[in-house]
DSSP file (Angstrom, degrees, kcal/mol; ACC not computed):
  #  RESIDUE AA STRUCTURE BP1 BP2  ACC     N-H-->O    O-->H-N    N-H-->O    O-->H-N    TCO  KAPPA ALPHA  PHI   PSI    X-CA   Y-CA   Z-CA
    1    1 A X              0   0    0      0, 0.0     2,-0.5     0, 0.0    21,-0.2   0.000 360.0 360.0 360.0 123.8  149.5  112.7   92.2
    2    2 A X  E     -A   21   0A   0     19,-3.3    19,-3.4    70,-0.0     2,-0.6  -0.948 360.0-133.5-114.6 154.4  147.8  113.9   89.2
    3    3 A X  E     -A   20   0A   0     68,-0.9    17,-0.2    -2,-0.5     2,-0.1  -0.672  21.0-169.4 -73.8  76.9  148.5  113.8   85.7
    4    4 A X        -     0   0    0     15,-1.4    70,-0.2    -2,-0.6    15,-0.1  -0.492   4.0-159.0-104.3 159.6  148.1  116.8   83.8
    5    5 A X  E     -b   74   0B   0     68,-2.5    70,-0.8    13,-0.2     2,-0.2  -0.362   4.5-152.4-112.5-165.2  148.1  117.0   80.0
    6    6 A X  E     -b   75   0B   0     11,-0.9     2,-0.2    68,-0.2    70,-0.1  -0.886  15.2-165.5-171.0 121.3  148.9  120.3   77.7
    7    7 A X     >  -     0   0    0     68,-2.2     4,-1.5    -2,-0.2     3,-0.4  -0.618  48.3 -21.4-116.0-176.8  147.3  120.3   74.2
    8    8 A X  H >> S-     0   0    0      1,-0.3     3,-1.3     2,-0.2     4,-0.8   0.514 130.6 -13.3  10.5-136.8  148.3  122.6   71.3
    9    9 A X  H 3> S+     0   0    0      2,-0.2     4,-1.3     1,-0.2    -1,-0.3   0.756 132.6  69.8 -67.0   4.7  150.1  125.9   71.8
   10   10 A X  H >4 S+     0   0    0     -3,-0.4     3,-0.9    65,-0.2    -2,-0.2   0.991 110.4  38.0 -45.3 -69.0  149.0  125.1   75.7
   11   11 A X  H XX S+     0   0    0     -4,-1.5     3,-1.3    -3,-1.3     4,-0.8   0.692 119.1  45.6 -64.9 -47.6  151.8  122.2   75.0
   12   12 A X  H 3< S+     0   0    0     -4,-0.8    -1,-0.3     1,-0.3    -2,-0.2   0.706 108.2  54.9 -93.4  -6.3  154.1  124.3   72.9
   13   13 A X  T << S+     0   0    0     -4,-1.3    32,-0.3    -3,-0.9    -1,-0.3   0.192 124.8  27.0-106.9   8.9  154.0  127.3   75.2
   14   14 A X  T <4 S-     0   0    0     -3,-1.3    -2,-0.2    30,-0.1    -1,-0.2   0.201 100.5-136.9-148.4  -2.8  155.1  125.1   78.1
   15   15 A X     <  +     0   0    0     -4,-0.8     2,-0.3    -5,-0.2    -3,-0.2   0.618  69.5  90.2  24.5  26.6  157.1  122.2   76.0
   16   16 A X        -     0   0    0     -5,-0.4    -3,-0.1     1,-0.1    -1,-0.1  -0.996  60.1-152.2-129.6 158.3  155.8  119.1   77.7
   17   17 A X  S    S-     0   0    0     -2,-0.3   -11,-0.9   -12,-0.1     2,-0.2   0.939  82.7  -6.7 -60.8 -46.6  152.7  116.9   76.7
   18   18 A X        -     0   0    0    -13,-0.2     2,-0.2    -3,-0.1   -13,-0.2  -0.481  54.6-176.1-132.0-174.0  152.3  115.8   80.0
   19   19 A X        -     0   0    0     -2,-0.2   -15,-1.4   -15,-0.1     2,-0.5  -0.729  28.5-126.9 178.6 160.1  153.8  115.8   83.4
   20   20 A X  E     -A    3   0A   0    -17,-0.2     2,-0.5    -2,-0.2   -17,-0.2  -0.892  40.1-158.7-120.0 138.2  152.5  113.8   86.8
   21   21 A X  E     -A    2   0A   0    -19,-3.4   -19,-3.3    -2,-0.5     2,-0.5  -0.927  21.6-136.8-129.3 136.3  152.2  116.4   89.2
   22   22 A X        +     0   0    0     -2,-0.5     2,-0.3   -21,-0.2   -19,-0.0  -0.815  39.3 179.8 -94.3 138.0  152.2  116.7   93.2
   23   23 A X        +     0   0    0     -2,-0.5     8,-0.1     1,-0.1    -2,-0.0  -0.837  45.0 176.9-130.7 159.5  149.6  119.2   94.5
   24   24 A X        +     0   0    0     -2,-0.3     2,-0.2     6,-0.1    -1,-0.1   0.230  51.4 117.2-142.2  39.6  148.3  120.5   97.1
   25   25 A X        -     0   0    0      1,-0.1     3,-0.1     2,-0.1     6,-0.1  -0.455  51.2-151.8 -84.5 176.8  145.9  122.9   95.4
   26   26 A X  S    S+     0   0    0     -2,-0.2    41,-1.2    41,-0.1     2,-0.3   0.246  78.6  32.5-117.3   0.1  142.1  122.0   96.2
   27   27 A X  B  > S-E   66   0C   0     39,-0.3     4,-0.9    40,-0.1     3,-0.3  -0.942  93.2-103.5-155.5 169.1  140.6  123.4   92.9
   28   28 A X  T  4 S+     0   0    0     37,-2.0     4,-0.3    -2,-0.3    36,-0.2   0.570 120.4  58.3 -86.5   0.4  142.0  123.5   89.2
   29   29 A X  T  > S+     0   0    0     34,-0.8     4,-1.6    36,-0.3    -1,-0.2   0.774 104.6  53.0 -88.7 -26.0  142.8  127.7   89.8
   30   30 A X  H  > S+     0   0    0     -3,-0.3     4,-0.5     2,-0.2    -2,-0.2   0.777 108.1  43.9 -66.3 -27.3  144.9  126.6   92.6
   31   31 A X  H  X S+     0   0    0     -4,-0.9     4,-1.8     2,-0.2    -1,-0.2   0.735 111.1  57.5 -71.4 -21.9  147.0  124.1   90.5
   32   32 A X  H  > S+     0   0    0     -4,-0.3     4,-1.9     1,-0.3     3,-0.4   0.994 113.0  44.3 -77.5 -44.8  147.1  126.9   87.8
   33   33 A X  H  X S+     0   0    0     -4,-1.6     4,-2.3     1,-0.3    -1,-0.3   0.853 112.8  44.9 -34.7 -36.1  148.7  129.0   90.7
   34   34 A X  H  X S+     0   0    0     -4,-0.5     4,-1.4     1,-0.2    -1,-0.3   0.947 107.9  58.8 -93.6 -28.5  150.7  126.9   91.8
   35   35 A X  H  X S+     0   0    0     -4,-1.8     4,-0.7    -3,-0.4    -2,-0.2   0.983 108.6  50.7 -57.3 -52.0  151.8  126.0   88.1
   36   36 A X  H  < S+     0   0    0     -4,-1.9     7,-0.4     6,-0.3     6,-0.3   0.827  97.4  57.0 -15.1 -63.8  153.0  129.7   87.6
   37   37 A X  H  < S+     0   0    0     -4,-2.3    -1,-0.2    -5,-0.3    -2,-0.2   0.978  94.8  74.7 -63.9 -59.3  154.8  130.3   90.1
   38   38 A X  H  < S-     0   0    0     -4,-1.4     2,-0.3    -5,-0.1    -2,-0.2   0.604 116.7 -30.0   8.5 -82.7  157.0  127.0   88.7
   39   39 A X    >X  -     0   0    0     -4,-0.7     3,-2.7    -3,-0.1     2,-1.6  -0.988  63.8-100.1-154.9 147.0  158.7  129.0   85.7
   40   40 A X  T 34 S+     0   0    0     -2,-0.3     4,-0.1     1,-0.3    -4,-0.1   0.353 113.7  69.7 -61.3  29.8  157.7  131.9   83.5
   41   41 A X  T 34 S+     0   0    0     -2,-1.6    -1,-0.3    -5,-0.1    -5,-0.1   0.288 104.1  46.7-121.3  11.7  156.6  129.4   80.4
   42   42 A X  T <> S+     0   0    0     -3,-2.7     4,-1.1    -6,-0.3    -6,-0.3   0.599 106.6  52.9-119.1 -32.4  153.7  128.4   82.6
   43   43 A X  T  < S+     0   0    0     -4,-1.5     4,-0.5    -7,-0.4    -3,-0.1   0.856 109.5  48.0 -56.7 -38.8  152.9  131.6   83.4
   44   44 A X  T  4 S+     0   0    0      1,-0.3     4,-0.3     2,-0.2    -1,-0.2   0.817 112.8  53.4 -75.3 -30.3  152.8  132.7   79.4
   45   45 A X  T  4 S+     0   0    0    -32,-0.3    -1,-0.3     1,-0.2    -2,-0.3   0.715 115.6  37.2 -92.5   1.3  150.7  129.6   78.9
   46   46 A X  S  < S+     0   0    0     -4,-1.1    -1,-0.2     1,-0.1    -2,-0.2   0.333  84.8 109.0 -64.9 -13.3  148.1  130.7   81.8
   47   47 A X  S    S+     0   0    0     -4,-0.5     2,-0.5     1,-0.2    -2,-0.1   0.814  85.2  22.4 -48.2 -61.5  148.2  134.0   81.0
   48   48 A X    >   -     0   0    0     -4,-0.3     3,-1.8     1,-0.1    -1,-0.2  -0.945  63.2-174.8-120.6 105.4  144.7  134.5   79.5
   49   49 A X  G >  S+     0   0    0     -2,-0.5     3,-1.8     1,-0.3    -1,-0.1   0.574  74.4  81.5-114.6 -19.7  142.7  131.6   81.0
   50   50 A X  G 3  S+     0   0    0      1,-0.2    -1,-0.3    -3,-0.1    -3,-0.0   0.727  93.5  41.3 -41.7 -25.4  139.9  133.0   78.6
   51   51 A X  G <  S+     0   0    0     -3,-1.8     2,-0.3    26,-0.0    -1,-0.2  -0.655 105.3  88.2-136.8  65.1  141.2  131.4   75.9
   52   52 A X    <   -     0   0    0     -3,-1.8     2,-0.3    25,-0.1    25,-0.1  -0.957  56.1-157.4-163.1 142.9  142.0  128.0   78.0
   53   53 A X  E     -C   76   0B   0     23,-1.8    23,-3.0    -2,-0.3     2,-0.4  -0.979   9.4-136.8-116.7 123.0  139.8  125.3   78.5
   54   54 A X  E     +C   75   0B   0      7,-0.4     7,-3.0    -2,-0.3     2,-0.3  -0.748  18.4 176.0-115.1 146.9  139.5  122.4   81.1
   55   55 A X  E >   -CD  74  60B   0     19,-0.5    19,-1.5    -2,-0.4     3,-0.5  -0.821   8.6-165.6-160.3 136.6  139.0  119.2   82.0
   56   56 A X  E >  S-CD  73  59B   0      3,-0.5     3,-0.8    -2,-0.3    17,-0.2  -0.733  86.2 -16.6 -86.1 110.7  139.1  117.1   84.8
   57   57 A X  T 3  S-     0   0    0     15,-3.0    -1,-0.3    -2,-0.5    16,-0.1   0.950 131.4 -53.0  82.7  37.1  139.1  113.3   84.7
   58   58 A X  T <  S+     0   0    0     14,-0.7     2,-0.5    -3,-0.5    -1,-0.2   0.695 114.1 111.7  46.7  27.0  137.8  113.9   80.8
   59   59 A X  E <  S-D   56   0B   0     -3,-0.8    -3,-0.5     0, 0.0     2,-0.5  -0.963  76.1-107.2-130.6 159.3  135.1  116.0   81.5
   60   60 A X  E     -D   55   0B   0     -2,-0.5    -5,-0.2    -5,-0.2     2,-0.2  -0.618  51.4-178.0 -91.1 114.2  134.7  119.6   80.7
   61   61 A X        -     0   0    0     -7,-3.0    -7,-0.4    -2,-0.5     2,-0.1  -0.483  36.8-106.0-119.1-176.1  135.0  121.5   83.7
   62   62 A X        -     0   0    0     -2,-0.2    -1,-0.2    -9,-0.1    -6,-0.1   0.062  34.6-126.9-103.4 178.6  134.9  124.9   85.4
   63   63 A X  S    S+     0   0    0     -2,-0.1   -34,-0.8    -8,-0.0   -33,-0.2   0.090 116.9  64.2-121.1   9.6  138.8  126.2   86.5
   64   64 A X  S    S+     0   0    0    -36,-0.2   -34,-0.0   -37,-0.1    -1,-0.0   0.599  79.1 124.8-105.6 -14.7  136.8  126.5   90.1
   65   65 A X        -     0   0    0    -38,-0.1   -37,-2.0     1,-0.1   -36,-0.3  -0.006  66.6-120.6 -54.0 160.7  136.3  122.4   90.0
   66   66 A X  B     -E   27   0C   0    -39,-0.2   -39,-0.3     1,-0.1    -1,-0.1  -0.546  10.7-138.6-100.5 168.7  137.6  121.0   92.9
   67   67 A X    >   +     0   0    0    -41,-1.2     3,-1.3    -2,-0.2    -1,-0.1   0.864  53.2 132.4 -96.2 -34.9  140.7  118.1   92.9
   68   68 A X  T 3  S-     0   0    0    -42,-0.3     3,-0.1     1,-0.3    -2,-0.1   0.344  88.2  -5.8  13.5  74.5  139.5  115.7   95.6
   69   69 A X  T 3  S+     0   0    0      1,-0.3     2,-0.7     2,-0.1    -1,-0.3   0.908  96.9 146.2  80.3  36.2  140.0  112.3   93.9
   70   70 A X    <   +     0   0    0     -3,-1.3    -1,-0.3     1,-0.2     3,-0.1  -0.918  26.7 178.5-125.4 135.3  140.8  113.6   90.8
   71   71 A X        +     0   0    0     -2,-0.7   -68,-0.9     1,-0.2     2,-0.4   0.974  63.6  36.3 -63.9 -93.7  143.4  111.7   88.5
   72   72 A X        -     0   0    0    -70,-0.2   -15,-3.0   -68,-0.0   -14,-0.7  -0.875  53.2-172.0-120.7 114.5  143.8  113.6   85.4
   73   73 A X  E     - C   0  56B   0     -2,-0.4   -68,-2.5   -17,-0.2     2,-0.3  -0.617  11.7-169.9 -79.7 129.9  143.8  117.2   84.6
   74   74 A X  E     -bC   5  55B   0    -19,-1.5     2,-0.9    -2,-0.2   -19,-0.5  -0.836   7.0-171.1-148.7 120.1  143.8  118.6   80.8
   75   75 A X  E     +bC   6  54B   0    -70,-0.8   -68,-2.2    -2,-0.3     2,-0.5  -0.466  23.6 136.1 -95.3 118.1  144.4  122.1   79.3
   76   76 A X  E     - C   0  53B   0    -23,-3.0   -23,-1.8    -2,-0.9     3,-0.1  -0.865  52.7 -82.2-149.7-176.8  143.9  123.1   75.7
   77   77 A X        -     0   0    0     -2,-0.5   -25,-0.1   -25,-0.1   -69,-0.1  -0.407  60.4 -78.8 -87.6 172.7  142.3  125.8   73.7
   78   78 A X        -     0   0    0      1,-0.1     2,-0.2    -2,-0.0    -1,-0.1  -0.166  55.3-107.1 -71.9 173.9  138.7  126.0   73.0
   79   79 A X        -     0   0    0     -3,-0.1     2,-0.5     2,-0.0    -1,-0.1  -0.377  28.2-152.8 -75.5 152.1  137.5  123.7   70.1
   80   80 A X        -     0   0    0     -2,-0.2     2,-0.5     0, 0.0     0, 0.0  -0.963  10.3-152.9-134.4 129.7  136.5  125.0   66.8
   81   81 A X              0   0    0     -2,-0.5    -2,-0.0     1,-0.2     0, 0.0  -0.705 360.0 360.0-112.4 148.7  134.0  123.4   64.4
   82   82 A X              0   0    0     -2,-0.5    -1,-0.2     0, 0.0     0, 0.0   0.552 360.0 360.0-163.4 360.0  133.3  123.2   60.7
């Protein structure tokens, strides 16, 4: 089981924070897959994976990292500073 979280409009564009999820993708583009197919409000939050950001287990990852002992997955949009 992994955890996966949903930050900003990631979160509103899917309406949950969280959700503990069974997978049996092997990398975090296979989970998005597999989240898609689910319902079309995961599909509008995937859409454009350009302007989505990841991280696995709290670290800022690739969408090609693999899931192998991995706990907790978390999508949000890129950071912005000022």
């Amino acid at each position: 089981m992994i955890d996966v979280l949903y930050f900003a409009w990631v979160r509103e564009r899917i309406g949950l924070p969280r959700e503990r999820i069974e997978t049996s993708a092997t990398t975090v583009s296979g989970l998005i897959d597999e989240l898609c197919l689910r319902e079309p409000r995961y599909a509008a939050a995937f859409a454009d994976l350009a302007a989505l950001r990841v991280a696995v287990d709290q670290e800022l990852s690739a969408f090609d990292a693999p899931l192998q002992g991995v706990r907790e997955v978390a999508f949000f949009p890129p950071m912005t500073g000022g």
